[in-house]
C-alpha positions in Angstrom: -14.4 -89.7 -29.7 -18.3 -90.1 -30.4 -18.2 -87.1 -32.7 -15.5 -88.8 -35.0 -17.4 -92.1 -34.9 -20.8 -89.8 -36.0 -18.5 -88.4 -38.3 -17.4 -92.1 -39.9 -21.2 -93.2 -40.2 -22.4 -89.7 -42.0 -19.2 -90.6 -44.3 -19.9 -94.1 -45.0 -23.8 -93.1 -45.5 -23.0 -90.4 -47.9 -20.4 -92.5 -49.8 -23.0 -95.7 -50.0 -25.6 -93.3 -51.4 -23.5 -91.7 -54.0 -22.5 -94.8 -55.0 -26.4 -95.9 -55.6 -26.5 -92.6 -57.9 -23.4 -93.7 -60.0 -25.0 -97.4 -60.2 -28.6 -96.2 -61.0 -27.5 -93.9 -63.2 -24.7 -95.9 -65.3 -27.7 -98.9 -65.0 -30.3 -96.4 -66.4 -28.1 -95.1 -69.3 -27.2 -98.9 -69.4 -31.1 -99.4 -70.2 -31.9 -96.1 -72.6 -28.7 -97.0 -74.7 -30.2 -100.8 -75.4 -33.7 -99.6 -76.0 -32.3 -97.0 -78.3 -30.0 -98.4 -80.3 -30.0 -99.1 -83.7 -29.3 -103.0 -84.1 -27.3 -103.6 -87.5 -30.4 -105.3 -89.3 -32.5 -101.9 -89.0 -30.4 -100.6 -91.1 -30.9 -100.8 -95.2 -27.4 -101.1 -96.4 -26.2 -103.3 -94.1 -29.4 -105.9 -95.0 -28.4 -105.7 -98.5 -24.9 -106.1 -97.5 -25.9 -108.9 -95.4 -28.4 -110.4 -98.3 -25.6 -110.8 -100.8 -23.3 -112.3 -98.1 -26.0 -114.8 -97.9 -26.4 -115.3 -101.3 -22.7 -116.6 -101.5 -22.7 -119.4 -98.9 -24.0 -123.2 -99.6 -27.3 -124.4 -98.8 -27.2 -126.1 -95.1 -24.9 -123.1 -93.7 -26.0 -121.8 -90.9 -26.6 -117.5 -91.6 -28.3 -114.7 -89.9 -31.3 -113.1 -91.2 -30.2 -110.0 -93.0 -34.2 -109.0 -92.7 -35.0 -109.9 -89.0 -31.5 -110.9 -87.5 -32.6 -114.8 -86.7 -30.5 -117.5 -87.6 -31.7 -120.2 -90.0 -30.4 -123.0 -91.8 -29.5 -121.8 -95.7 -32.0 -123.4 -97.7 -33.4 -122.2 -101.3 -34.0 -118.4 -100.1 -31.2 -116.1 -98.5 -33.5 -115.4 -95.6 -35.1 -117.4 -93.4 -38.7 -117.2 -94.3 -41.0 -116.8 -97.8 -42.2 -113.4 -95.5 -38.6 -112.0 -94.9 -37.7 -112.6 -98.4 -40.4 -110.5 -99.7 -39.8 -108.2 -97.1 -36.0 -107.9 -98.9 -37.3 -107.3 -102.2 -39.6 -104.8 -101.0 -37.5 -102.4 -99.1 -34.8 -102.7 -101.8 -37.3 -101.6 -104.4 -38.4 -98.9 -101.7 -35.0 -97.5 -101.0 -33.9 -97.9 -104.7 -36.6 -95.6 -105.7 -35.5 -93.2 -103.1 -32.0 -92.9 -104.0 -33.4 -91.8 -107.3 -35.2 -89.4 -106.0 -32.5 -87.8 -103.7 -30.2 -88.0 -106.9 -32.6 -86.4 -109.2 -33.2 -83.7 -106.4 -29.6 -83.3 -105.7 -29.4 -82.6 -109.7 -32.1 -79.9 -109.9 -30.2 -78.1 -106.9 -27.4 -78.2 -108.2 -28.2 -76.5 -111.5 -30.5 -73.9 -109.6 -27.1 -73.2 -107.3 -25.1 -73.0 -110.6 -27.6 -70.4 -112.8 -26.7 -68.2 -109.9 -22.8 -68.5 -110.5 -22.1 -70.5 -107.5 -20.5 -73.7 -107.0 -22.6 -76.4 -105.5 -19.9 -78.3 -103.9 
């Protein structure tokens, strides 16, 4: 009788400390996944997405930042500072230029690839 009762409290100890794991574990990946995630406004073409959005409603209406991700009253800008607004232009002018560049290197490629008789797709 005192065995199975030694038994029971082994069980229930092991059982509470495995459940710990699971919870510290899904808790900790819980933590990683929100430090490491990409929030929407980190990425380019959804800020420009978001910028023209913007650009649409009336003044007054109440709009997320498509540079920062605060929320602002619609004024004269689409963003909700002078700052972020020149931050807009700036990385659009930045990423514009880039696409160029990964266009005009995806062209030179793909005549190298196609001197050689291959097809670049």
């Amino acid at each position: 009788m005192i065995l199975n009762v030694i038994k029971f409290f082994i069980g229930l100890a092991l059982g509470i400390l495995i459940c710990i794991g699971l919870v510290m574990t899904c808790f900790y990946d819980v933590v990683e996944t929100a430090k490491n995630g990409e929030l929407p406004y980190d990425n380019v073409t959804y800020m420009i997405h978001s910028y023209h959005k913007c650009e649409v409603e009336d003044k007054g209406t109440f709009l997320e930042c498509p540079v920062c991700g605060k929320y602002f009253y619609k004024d004269n800008l689409n963003c909700c500072s002078e700052r972020c607004e020149n931050e807009y232009w700036e990385i659009c002018d930045a990423w514009e230029n880039a696409q160029e560049c990964i266009q005009e290197c995806i062209q030179e490629k793909q005549e190298f690839i196609e001197q050689h008789h291959k097809k670049f797709k």
